[in-house]
C-alpha positions in Angstrom: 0.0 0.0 0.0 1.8 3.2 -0.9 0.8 6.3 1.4 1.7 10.1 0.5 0.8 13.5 1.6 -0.4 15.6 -0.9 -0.7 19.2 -1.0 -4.0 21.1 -0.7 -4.3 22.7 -4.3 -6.5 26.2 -3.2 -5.1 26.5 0.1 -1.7 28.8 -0.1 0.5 28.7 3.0 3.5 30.5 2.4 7.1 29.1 4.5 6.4 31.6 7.6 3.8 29.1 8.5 4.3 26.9 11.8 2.6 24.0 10.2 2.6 22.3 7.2 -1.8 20.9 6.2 -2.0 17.9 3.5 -3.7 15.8 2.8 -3.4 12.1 2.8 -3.5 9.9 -0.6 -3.7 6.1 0.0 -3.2 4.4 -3.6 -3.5 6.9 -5.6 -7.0 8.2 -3.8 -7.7 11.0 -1.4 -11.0 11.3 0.2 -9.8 14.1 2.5 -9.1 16.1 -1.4 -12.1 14.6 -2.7 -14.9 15.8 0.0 -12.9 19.6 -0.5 -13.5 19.5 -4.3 -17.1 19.1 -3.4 -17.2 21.4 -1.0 -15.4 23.5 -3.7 -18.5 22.7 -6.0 -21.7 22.6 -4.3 -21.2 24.9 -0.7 -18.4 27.6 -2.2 -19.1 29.8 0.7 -18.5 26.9 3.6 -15.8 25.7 1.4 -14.2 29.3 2.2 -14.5 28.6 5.7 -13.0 25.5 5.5 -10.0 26.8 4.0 -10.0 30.2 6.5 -9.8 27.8 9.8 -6.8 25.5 7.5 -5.2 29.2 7.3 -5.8 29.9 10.9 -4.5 26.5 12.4 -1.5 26.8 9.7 -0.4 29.6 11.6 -0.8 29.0 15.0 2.1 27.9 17.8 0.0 27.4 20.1 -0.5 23.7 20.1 3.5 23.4 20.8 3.3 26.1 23.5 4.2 24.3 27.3 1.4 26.0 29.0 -1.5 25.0 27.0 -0.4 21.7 26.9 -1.7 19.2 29.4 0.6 16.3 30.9 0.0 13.1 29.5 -2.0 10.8 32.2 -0.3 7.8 34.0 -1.9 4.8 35.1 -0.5 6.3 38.4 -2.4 10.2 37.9 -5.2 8.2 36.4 -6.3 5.8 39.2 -6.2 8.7 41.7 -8.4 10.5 39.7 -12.2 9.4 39.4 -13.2 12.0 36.5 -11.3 13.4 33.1 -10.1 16.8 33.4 -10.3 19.4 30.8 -7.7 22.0 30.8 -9.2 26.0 29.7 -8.0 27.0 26.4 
């Protein structure tokens, strides 16, 4: 099975970027591409916002930033806690 990432054809992110969004092709077929060509075709103004929030996320450090990044949980953490924690973005 060959796998490749494939660029995003109408979404332009330039090298300044923090992250790089593909797409994944699996034999020679991309759903992820696919669905966004139909988008593309049938909802042009969702499709827009699709792409905006791919721009945004493209751009943003924060995911790699220490303080909004929660510990992974240990069996040790996780059998003295009774309830999942969510940490305040």
């Amino acid at each position: 099975m060959k796998y490749e990432l494939i660029e995003i054809p109408d979404l332009n992110i330039d090298a300044t970027n923090k992250w790089k969004i593909c797409a994944l092709q699996i034999e020679n077929r991309s759903p992820a591409l696919n669905a966004l060509i139909e988008w593309k075709r049938k909802r042009p103004d969702d499709f827009k916002k699709i792409i905006s929030s791919m721009k945004l996320v493209a751009v943003n450090d924060r995911v790699t930033d220490p303080k909004h990044v929660k510990k992974r949980a240990t069996r040790t953490n996780m059998a003295m806690s009774t309830k999942c924690e969510l940490t305040k973005a």
